[in-house]
N, CA, C and O atoms as a Tinker XYZ file with bonds, in Angstrom:
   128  protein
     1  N     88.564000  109.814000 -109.204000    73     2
     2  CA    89.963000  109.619000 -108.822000    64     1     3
     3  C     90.865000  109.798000 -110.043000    63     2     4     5
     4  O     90.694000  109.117000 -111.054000    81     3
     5  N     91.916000  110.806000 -109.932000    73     3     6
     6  CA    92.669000  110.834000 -110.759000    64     5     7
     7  C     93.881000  112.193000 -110.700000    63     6     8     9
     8  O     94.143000  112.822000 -109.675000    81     7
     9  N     94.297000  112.351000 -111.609000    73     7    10
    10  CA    95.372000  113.539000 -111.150000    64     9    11
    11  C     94.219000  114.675000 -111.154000    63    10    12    13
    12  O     94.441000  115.137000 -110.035000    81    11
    13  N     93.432000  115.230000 -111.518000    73    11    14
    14  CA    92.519000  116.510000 -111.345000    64    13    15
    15  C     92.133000  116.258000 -109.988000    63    14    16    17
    16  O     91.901000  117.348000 -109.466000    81    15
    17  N     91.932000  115.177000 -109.058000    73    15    18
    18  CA    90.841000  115.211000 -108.163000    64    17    19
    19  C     92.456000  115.400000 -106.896000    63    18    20    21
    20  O     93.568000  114.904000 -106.719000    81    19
    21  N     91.598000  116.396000 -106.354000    73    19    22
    22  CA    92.553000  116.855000 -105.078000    64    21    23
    23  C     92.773000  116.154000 -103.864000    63    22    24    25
    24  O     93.757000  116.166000 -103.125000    81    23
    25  N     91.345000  115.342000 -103.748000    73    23    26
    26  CA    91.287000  114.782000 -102.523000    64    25    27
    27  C     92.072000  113.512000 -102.446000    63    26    28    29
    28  O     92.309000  113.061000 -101.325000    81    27
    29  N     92.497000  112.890000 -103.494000    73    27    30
    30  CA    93.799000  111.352000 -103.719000    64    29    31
    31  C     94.702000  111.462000 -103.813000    63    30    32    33
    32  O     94.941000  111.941000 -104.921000    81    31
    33  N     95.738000  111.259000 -103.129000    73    31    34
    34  CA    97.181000  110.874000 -103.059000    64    33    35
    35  C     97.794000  111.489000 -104.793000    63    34    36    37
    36  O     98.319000  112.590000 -104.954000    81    35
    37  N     97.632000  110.801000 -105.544000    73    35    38
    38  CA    97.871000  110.984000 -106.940000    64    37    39
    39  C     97.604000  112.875000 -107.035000    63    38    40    41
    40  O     98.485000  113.684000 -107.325000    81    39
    41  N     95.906000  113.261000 -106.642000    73    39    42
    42  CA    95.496000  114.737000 -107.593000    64    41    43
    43  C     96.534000  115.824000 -106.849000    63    42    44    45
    44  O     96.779000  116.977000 -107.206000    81    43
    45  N     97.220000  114.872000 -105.364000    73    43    46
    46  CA    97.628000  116.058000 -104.616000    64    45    47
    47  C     99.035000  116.271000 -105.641000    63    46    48    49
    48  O     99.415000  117.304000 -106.192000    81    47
    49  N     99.717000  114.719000 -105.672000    73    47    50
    50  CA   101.497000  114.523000 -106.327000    64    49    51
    51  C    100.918000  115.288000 -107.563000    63    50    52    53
    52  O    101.719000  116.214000 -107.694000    81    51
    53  N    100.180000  115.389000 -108.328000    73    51    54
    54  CA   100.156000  116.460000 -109.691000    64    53    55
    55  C     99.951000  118.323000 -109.138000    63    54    56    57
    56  O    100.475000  119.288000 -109.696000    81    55
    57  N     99.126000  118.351000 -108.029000    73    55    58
    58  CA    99.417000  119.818000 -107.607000    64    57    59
    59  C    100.369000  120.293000 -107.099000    63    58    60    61
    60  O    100.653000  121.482000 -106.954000    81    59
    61  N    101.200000  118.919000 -106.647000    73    59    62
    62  CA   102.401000  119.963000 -105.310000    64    61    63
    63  C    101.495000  120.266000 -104.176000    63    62    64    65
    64  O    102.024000  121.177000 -103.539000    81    63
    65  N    100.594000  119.989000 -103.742000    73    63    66
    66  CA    99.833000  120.289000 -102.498000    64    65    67
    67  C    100.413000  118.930000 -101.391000    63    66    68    69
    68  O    101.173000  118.019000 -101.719000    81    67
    69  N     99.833000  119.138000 -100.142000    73    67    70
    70  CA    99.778000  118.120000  -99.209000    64    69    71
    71  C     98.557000  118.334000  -98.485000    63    70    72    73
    72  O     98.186000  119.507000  -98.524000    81    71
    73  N     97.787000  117.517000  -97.808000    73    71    74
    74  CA    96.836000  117.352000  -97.066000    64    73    75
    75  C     96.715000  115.646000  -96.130000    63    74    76    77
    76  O     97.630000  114.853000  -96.354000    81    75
    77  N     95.630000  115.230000  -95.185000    73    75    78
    78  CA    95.174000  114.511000  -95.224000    64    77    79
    79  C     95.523000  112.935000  -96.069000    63    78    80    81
    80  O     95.433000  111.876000  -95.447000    81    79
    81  N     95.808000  112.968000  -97.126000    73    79    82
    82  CA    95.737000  112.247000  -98.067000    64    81    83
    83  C     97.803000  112.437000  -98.205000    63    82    84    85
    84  O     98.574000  111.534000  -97.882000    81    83
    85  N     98.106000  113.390000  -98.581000    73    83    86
    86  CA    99.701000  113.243000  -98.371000    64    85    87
    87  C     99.874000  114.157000  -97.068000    63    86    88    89
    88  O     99.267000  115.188000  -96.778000    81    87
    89  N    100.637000  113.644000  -96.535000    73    87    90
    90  CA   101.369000  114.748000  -95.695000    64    89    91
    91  C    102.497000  115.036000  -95.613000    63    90    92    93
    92  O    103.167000  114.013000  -95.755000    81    91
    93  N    103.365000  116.265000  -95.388000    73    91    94
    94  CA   104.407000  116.984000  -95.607000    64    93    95
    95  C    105.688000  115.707000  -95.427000    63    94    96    97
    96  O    106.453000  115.458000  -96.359000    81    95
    97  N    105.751000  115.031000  -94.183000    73    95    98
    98  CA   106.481000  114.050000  -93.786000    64    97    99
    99  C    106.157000  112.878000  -94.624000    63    98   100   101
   100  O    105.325000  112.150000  -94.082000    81    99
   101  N    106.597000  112.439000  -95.881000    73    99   102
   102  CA   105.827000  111.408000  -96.377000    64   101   103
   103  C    107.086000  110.389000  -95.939000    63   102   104   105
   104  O    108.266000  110.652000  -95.706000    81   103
   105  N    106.163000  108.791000  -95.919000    73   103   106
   106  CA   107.181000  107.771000  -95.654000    64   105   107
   107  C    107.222000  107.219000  -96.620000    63   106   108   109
   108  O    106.360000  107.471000  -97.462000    81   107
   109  N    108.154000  106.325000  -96.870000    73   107   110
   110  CA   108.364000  105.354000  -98.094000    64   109   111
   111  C    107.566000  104.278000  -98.166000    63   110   112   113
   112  O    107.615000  103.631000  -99.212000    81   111
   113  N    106.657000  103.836000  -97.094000    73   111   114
   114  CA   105.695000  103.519000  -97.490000    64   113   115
   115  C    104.188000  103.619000  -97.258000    63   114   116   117
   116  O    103.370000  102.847000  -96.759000    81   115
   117  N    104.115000  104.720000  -97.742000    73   115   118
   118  CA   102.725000  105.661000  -97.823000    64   117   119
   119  C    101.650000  105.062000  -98.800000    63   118   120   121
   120  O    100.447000  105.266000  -98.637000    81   119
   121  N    101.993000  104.563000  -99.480000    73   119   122
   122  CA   100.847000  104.217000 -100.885000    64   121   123
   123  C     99.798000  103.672000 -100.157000    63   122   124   125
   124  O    100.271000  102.590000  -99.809000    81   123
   125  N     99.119000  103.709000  -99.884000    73   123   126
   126  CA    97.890000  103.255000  -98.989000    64   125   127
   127  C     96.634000  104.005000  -99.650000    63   126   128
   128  O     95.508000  103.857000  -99.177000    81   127
């Protein structure tokens, strides 16, 4: 877990990606 790893909330917010883990619609309270 960390900003390299894609599959956590965090590796996605360092790629600019979304998946599963973020999704496009994020809510304000997502941190989960």
């Amino acid at each position: 877990m960390g900003k390299g790893d894609k599959r956590t909330r965090r590796g996605k917010l360092y790629r600019g990606t979304h998946g599963k883990s973020r999704p496009r619609k994020a809510k304000k309270g997502d941190q989960q």
